[in-house]
Every structure is written in structure tokens, then in C-alpha cells.
C-alpha positions as CSV (number, residue, x, y, z in Angstrom):
1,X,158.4,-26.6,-14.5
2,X,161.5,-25.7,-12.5
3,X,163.6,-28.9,-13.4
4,X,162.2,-28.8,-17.1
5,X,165.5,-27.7,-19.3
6,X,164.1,-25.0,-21.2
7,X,163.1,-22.9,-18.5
8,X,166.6,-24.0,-16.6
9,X,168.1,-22.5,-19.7
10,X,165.5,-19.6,-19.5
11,X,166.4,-18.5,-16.2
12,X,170.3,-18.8,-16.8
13,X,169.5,-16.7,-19.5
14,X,167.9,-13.8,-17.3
15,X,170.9,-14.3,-14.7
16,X,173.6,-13.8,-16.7
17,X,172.1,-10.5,-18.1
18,X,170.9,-9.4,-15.1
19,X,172.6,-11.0,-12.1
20,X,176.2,-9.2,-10.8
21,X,176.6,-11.6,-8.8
22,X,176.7,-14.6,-11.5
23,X,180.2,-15.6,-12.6
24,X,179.2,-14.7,-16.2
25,X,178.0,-11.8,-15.5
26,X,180.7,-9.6,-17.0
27,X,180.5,-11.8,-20.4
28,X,176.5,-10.6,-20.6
29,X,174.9,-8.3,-18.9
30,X,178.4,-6.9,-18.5
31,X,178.7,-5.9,-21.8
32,X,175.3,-4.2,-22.3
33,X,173.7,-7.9,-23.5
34,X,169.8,-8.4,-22.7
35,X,167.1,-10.1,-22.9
36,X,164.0,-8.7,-24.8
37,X,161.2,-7.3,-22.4
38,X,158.0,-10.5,-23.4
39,X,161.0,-13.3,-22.6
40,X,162.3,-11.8,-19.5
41,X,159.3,-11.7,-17.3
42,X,157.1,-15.0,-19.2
43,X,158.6,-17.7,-19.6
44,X,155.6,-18.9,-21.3
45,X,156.4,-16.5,-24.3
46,X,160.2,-18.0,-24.5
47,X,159.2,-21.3,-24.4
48,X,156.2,-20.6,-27.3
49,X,158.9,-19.2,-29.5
50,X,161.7,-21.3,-28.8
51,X,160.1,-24.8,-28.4
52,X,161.7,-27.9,-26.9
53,X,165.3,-28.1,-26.1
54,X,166.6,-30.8,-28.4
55,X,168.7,-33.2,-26.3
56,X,172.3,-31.5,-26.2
57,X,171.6,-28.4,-27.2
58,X,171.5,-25.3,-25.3
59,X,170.9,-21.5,-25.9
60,X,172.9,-19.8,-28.8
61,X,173.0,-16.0,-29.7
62,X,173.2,-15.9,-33.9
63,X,174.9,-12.8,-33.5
64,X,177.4,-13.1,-30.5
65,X,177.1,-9.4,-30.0
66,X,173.5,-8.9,-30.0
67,X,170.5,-9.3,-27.4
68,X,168.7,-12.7,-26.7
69,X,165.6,-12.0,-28.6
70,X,163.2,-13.4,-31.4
71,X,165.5,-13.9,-34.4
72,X,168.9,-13.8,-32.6
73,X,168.5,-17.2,-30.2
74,X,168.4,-20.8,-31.6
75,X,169.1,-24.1,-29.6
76,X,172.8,-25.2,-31.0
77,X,175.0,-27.5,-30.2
78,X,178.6,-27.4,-27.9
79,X,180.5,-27.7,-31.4
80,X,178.3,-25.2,-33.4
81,X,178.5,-22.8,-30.9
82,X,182.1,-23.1,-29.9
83,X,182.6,-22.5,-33.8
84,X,180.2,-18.9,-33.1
85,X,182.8,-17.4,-30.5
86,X,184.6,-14.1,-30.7
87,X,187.8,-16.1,-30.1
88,X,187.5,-18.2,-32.9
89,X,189.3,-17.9,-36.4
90,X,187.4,-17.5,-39.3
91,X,189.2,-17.8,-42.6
92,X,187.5,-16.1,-46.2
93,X,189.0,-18.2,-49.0
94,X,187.9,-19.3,-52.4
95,X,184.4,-17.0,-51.9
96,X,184.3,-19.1,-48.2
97,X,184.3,-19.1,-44.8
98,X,184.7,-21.6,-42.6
99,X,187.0,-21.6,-39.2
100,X,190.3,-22.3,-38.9
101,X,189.2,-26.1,-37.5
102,X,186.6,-26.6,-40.5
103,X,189.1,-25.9,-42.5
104,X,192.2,-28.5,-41.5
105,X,189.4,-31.0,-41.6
106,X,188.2,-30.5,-45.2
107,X,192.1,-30.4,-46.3
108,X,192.8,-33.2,-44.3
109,X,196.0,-31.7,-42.4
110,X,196.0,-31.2,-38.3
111,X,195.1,-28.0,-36.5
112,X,198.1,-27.1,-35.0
113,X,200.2,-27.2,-38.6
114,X,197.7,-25.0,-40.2
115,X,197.7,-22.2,-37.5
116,X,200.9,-22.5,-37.6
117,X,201.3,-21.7,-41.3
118,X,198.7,-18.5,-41.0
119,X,199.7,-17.2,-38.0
120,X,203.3,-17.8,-37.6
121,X,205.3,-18.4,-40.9
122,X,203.1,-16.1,-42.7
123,X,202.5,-18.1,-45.3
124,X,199.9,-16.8,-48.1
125,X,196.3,-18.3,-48.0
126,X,196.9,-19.9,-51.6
127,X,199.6,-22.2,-49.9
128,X,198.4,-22.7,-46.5
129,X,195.7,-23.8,-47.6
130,X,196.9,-26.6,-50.4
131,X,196.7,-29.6,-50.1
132,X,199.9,-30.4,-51.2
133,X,201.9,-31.9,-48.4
134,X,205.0,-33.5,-50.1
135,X,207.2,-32.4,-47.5
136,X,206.5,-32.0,-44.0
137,X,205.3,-29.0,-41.8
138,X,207.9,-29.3,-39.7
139,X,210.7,-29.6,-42.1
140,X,209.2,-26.3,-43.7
141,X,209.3,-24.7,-40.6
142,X,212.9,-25.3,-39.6
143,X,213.7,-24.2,-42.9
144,X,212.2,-21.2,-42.9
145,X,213.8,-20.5,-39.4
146,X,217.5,-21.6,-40.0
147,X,217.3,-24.9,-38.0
148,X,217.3,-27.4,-40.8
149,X,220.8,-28.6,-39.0
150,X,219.2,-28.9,-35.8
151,X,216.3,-30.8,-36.7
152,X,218.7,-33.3,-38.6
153,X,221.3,-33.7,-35.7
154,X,218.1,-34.3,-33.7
155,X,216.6,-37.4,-35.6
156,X,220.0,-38.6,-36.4
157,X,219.8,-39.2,-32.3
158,X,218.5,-42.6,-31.1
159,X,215.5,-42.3,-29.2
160,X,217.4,-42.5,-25.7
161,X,220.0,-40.0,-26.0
162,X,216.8,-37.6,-27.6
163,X,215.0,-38.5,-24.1
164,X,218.7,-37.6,-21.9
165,X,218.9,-34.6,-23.7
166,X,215.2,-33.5,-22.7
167,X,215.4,-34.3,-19.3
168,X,218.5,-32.1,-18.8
169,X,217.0,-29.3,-20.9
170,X,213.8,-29.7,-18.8
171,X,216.1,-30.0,-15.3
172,X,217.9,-27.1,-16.0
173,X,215.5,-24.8,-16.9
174,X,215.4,-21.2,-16.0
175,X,219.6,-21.6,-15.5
176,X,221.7,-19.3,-17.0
């Protein structure tokens, strides 16, 4: 029963809530997190409730916050569950909510140019969220920063004197 992944995943479970010594420690037990009294001491009654471990799935608290009991632990996935962390954006739009990531996949535009729409140029949800991309990110963003003329004298420069200038930028870093 040992090598059997639910009760792998069962006993994890127990360590991280109640074993200092664990590197997680901090993130669960830490933090007042624990595991109800029938699944902490019988396995048996974990396993009855939670079933078989799907291949590549392992344990996932509902409510990130709350205690691994009946009705707050399901077997998830690594992308479901990395979309349930504390760190993650969520984003309510259009009666929605989906994470920053869902969200630049249903519009079709990268990641990195919608976070940087919300978090750094401020833009409104109505337009960071279009769809409408007839001009680029990037050329937005210079704009809106005063480096149109930089951006131009930059792509006006052939691909070697851009790679020069980097490697002098990079070498004298730190240099005042």
C-alpha cells in the first residue's frame, strides 16, 4: 500500500500540515491548514472518499485557503491547479472570470502583451481585452512612453549594428 499513489499523496498530505520539518511546511500547516480528523489517522476513509488517483493528477484544495477535507479536495491536474493559486490573476469581464492566461488564449494575443496592457500601461479592461490588434503592442507601448523615436532609430538599424550595440550595452553594464 505504501508505493500506491493515493496513499503517497495521503501521507504528503499529513506532512505538510503537520511535519515542521517538511520544506512545505510553512505553506500548510504553517498557515493554520489541516487535514480533517477521519482522513488524518485512516487512510482507508481518504481513499473511500477520494477514489483513484487519475494518472497525472494529484491533490487540489477547491478553496486554496481552506482545510483538506470532504468537499474542499479533488484530484486536478498541474494546469488546473496552477490556474487555483493565490499568485495567479484572475480577471472579471463581460459577467466572467477567467485568469490572465485563459484569457490571452481565448483572444488569441500572447501573455506577456496582455499583462502588460493591465498592469503596466493601465489600459481599461474594454481595450485590453479587444481583440483588435491593428497596430502592434509594442508600438503602443513606446508611444505611450515617449520612445516612438527610439523604437524607429532601432529597426532602421541592420540586424548587426542592433547586435554591436547590445553587446556594449550588456558589457558595460552597471558603468556610470
Amino acid at each position: 500500500m505504501p508505493n500506491r499513489p493515493e496513499y503517497q499523496a495521503w501521507r504528503d498530505m499529513n506532512r505538510r500540515c503537520y511535519d515542521p520539518r517538511t520544506s512545505m511546511y510553512y505553506r500548510y500547516g504553517g498557515r493554520g491548514i489541516s487535514v480533517c480528523d477521519d482522513w488524518r489517522h485512516s487512510f482507508k476513509s481518504f481513499y473511500e472518499h477520494m477514489g483513484a488517483r487519475p494518472d497525472g493528477h494529484s491533490l487540489e484544495r477547491i478553496d486554496g485557503d481552506g482545510n483538506y477535507e470532504p468537499g474542499n479536495v479533488k484530484w486536478a491536474t498541474r494546469l488546473s491547479q496552477n490556474a487555483n493559486r493565490c499568485s495567479v490573476i484572475r480577471i472579471e469581464f463581460d459577467k466572467r472570470s477567467m485568469t490572465m492566461r485563459e484569457w490571452a488564449s481565448e483572444l488569441g494575443i500572447h501573455y506577456d502583451s496582455l499583462r502588460y496592457r493591465i498592469q503596466y500601461a493601465k489600459w481599461p479592461l474594454e481595450r485590453a481585452l479587444s481583440r483588435d490588434r491593428w497596430i502592434s503592442d509594442a508600438v503602443i507601448a513606446s508611444a505611450e512612453r515617449g520612445r516612438a523615436g527610439i523604437i524607429k532609430y532601432w529597426q532602421s538599424m541592420d540586424k548587426e549594428a542592433r547586435s554591436r550595440r547590445s553587446k556594449a550595452a550588456y558589457a558595460n553594464r552597471g558603468r556610470v
